[in-house]
C-alpha positions in Angstrom: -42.1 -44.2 -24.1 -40.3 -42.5 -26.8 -41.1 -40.2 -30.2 -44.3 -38.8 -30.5 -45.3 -39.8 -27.1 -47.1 -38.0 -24.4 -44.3 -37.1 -23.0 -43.1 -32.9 -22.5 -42.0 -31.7 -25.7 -38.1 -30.0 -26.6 -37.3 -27.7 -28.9 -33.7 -28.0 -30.0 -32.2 -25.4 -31.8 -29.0 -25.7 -34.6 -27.6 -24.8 -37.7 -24.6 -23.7 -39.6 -22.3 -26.4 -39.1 -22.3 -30.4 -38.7 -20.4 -29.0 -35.5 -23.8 -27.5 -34.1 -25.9 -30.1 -35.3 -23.9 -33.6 -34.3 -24.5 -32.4 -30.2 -27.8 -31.2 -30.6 -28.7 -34.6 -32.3 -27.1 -36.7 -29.8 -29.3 -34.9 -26.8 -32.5 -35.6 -29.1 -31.8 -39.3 -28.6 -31.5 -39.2 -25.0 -34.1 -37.1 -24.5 -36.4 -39.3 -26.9 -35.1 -42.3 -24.7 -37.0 -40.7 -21.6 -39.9 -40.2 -23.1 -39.7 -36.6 -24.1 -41.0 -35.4 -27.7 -38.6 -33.7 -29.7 -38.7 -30.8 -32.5 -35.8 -29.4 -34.0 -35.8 -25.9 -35.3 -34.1 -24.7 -38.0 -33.7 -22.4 -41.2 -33.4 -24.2 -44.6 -29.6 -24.7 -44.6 -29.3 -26.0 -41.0 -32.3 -28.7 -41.6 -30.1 -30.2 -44.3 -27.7 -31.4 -41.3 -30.4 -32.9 -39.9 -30.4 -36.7 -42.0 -29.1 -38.2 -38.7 -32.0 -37.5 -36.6 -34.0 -39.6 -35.6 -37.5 -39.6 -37.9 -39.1 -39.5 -34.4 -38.0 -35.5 -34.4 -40.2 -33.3 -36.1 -38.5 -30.3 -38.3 -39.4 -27.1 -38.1 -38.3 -24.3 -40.5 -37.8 -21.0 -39.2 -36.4 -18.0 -40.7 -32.7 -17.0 -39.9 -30.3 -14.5 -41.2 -26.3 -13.4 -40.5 -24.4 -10.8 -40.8 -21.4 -12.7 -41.7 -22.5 -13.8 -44.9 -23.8 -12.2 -48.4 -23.6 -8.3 -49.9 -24.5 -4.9 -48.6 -28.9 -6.5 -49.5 -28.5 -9.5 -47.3 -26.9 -7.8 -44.9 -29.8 -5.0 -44.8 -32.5 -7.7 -44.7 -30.8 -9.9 -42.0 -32.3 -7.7 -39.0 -35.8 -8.3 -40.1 -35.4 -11.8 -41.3 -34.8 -12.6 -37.6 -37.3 -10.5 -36.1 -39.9 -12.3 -38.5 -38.2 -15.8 -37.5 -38.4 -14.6 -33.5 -42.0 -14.1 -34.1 -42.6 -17.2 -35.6 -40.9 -19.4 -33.0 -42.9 -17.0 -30.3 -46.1 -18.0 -31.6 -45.4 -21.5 -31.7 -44.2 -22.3 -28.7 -46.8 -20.1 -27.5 -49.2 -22.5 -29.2 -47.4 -25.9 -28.2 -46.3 -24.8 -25.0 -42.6 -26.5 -25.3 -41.0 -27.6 -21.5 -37.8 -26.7 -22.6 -35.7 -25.1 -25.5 -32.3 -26.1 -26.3 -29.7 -24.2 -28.2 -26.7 -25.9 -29.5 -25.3 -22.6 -31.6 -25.1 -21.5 -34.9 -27.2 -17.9 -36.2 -30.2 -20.3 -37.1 -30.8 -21.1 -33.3 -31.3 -17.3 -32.4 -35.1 -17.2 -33.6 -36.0 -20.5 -31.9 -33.9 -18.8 -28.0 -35.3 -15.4 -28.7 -39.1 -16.6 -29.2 -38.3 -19.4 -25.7 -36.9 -15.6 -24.2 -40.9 -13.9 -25.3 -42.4 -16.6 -24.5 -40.9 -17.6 -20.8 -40.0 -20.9 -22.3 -37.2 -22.3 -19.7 -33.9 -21.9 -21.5 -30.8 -24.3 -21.6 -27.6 -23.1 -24.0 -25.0 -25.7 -24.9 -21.4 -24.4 -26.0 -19.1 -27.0 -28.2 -16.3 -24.7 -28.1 -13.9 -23.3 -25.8 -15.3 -19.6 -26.6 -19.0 -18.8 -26.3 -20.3 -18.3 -29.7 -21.9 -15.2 -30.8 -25.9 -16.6 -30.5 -25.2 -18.1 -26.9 -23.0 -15.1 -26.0 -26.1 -12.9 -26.8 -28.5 -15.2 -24.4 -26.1 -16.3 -21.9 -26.9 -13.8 -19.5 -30.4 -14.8 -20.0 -30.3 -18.9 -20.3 -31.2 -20.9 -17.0 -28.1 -22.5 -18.1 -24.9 -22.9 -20.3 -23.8 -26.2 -20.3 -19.8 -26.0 -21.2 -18.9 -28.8 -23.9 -15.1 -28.0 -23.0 -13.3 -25.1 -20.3 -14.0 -22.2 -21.4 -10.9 -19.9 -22.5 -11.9 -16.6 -21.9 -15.1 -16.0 -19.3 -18.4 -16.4 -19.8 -20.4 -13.0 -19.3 -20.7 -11.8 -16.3 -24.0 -13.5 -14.1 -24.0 -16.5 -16.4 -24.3 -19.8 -14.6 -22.7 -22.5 -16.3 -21.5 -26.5 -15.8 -19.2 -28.5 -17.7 -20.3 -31.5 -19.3 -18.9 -32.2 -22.2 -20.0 -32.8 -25.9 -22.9 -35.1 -26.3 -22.2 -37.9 -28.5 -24.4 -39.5 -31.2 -25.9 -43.1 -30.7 -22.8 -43.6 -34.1 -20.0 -42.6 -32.5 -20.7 -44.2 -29.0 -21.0 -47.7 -30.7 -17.6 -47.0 -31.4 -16.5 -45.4 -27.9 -12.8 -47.3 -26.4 -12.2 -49.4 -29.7 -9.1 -50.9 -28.9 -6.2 -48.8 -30.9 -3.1 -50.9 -32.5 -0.1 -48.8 -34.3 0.1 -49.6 -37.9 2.4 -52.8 -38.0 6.2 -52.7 -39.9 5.5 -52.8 -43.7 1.6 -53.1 -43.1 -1.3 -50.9 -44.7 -1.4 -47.4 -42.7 -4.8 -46.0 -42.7 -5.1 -42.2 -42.9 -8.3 -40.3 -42.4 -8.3 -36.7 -43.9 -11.7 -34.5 -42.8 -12.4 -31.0 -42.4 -15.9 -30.4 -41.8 -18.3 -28.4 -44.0 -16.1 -25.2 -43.9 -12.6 -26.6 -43.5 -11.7 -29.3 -45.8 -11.1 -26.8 -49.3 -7.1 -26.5 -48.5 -6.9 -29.9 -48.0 -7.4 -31.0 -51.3 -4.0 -29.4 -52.1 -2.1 -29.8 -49.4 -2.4 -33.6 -48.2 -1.5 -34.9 -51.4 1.5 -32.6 -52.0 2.8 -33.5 -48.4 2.1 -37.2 -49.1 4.0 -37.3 -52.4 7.0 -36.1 -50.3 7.0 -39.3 -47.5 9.7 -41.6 -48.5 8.2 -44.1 -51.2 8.0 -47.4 -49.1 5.8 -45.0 -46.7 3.8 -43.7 -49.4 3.3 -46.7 -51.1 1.4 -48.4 -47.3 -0.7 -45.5 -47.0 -4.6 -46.1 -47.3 -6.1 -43.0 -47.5 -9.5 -41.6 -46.6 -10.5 -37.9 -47.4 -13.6 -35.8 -47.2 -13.0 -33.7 -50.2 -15.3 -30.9 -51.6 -16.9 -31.6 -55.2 -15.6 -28.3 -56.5 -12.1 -29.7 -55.6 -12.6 -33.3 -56.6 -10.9 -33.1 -59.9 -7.7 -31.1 -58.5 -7.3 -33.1 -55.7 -7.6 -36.7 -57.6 -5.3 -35.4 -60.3 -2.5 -34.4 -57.4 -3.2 -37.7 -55.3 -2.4 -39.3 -58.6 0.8 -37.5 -59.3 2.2 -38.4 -56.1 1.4 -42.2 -56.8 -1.9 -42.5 -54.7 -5.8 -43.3 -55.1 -7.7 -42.2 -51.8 -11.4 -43.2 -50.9 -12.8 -39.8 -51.7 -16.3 -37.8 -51.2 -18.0 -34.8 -49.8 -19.4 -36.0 -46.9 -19.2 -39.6 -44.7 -22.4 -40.4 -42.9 -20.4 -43.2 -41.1 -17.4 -41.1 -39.7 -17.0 -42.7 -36.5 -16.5 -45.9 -38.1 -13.9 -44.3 -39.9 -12.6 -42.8 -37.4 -12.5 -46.1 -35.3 -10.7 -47.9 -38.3 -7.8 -45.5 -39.0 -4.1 -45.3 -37.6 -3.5 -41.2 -37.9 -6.6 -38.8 -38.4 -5.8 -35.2 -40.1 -8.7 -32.8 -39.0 -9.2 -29.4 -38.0 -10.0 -29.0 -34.7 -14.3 -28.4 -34.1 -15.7 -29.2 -31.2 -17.8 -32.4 -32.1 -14.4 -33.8 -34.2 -12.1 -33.7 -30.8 -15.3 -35.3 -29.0 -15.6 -38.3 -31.3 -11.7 -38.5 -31.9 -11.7 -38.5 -27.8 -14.2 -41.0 -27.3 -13.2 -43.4 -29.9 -8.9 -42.4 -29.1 -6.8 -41.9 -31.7 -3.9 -39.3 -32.7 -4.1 -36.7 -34.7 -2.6 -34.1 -36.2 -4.4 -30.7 -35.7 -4.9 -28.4 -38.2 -7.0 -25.6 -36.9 -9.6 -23.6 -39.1 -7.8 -19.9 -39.2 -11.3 -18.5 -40.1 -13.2 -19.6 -36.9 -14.2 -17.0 -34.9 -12.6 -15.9 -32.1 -10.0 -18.9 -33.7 -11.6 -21.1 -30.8 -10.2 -24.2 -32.5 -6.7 -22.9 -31.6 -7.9 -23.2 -28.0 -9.4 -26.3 -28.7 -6.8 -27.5 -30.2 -4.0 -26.6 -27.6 -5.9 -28.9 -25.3 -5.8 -32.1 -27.0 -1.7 -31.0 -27.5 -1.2 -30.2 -24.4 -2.5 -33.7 -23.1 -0.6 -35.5 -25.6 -3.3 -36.3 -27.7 -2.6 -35.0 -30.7 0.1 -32.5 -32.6 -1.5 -28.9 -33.0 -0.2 -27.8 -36.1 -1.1 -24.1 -37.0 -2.3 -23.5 -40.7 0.1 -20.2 -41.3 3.0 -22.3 -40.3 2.4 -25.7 -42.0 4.2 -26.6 -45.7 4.2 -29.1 -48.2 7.7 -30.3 -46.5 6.4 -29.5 -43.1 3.9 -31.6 -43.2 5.5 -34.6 -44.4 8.1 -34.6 -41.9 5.2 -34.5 -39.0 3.9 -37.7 -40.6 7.3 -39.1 -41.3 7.7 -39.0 -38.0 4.8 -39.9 -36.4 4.4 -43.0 -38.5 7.7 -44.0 -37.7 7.0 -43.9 -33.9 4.3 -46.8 -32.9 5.1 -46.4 -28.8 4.2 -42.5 -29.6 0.8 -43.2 -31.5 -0.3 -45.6 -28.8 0.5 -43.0 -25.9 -1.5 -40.4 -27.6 -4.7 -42.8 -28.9 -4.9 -43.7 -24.5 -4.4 -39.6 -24.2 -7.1 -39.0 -26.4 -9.3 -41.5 -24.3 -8.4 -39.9 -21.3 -10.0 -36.6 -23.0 -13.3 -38.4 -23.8 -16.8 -37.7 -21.9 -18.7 -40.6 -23.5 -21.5 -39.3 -21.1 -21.7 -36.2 -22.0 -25.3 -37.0 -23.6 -26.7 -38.5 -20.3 -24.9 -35.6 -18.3 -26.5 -32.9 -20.0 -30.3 -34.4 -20.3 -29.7 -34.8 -16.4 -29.4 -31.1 -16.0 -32.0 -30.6 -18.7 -34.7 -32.0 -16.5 -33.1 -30.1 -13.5 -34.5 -27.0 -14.7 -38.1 -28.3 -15.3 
């Protein structure tokens, strides 16, 4: 029994960020497996993460407002946007009488936890990140449970009760879980995978090409390279992969990233949550390029992790160069033994059950 069963119905709640929504999807489909129903709850801009759910998950708009975004108005009208979207999610799940409500982050999730909170709906928080974000923070205290996704770096607050299980993977990126890795071969095709996520890829549009037009020219000239690159930035960035003598695959977004993922040699990505997961599970190397503008800079800490276990090379944004850059790659594609220790580190990082793990506890708390 699966979908629109009989089974007890979840509310998950995400927004903001592919980083949010990726997790939250992935415990949809295992919940859906057991014969739960599923609605995720959203506001406008997070349901537009939501293609990859399964069309057995019903949507449900709700209103949702931050501070960290707009003028001196929105900021003004955010407080009673997400009173109005708390009362909306109260009186629905007064209506539908959910089992359980599940919140994966992001400020879209806070009306869909605060209504479970009026409504004595049991409450399960899931954290990507290795720093509670500000919406779990805030209902932490009052969750049934946080379920970690990674160790947290600085503590949870105080009477919080929390397990670590990892980051739930979707159904896409397990089918690609252990592919074997091989180091690019001497004077073979090297396959490069450039992503950023939905907030992080703008700088590099500028600097991958100008640190690839600086590898020596028998290098350059094997590279294959994939890049998620903004549409605002398409134009500069083509026009500066051309100038150094290259033509990358190029889009916005990739719906099949694990694939990609599985395929390349060296992966250049910032350093979310649900990025490490699926470069863990799947075990390649990469170069780390955290996002300076995260909050709390938790994908430092995330980060540090996969260098510390030798699965990737953490390279801070303040320090890295044109030049820099190049010689990181110079020398990492110059070193097969070294790519192949830190794809198996990677793997050793992965929690391909994370997924099953956390529906486990889910139904714990029924």
């Amino acid at each position: 029994m699966s979908g629109r069963g009989k089974g007890r119905l979840l509310v998950v709640a995400a927004g903001g960020t592919g980083g949010h929504m990726f997790p939250a999807q992935a415990f949809a489909e295992e919940m859906l497996g057991r014969g739960w129903r599923a609605v995720l709850a959203s506001d406008e801009r997070g349901l537009r993460y939501a293609g990859g759910f399964p069309p057995e998950v019903e949507r449900r708009e709700l209103r949702a407002a931050t501070f960290a975004r707009g003028g001196l108005a929105a900021k003004a009208r955010a407080p009673f946007e997400i009173l109005a979207g708390i009362r909306e999610a109260a009186r629905w799940m007064k209506a539908e009488k959910p089992a359980l409500a599940a919140g994966f982050g992001g400020y879209p999730s806070l009306p869909t936890i605060g209504g479970a909170l009026l409504t004595g709906t049991p409450r399960l928080l899931h954290e990507q990140n290795a720093i509670l974000g500000r919406v779990n923070r805030l209902f932490a205290k009052r969750a049934d449970l946080v379920a970690l996704g990674t160790p947290l770096a600085a503590s949870a607050p105080k009477g919080t009760r929390t397990e670590l299980v990892g980051n739930p993977l979707r159904a896409g990126a397990l089918a690609f879980a252990g592919t074997p890795y091989a180091a690019p071969r001497p004077e073979g095709p090297v396959k490069l995978l450039v992503f950023g996520g939905s907030q992080g890829a703008r700088i590099f549009g500028s600097l991958i090409p100008a640190a690839l037009a600086l590898l020596p020219e028998d290098l350059r000239g094997r590279l294959r390279v994939t890049q998620q690159i903004p549409e605002s930035d398409h134009a500069a960035a083509m026009a500066a992969f051309a100038r150094a003598g290259l033509t990358p695959e190029a889009a916005p977004f990739f719906a099949d990233m694990p694939r990609r993922i599985a395929e390349s040699h060296l992966v250049i990505a910032r350093a979310g949550a649900s990025s490490l997961a699926e470069l863990a599970a799947i075990g390649r190397p990469s170069v780390l390029i955290p996002l300076p503008e995260a909050m709390s800079d938790h994908q430092s800490f995330n980060a540090r992790a996969f260098s510390e276990a030798g699965a990737a090379l953490h390279a801070p944004q303040k320090d890295l160069t044109p030049e820099s850059l190049a010689k990181i790659l110079a020398d990492l594609l110059a070193d097969p033994a070294r790519l192949e220790a830190m794809a198996k580190a990677a793997r050793g990082l992965g929690r391909p059950d994370a997924a099953k793990r956390l529906a486990d506890l889910a139904e714990s708390l029924i």
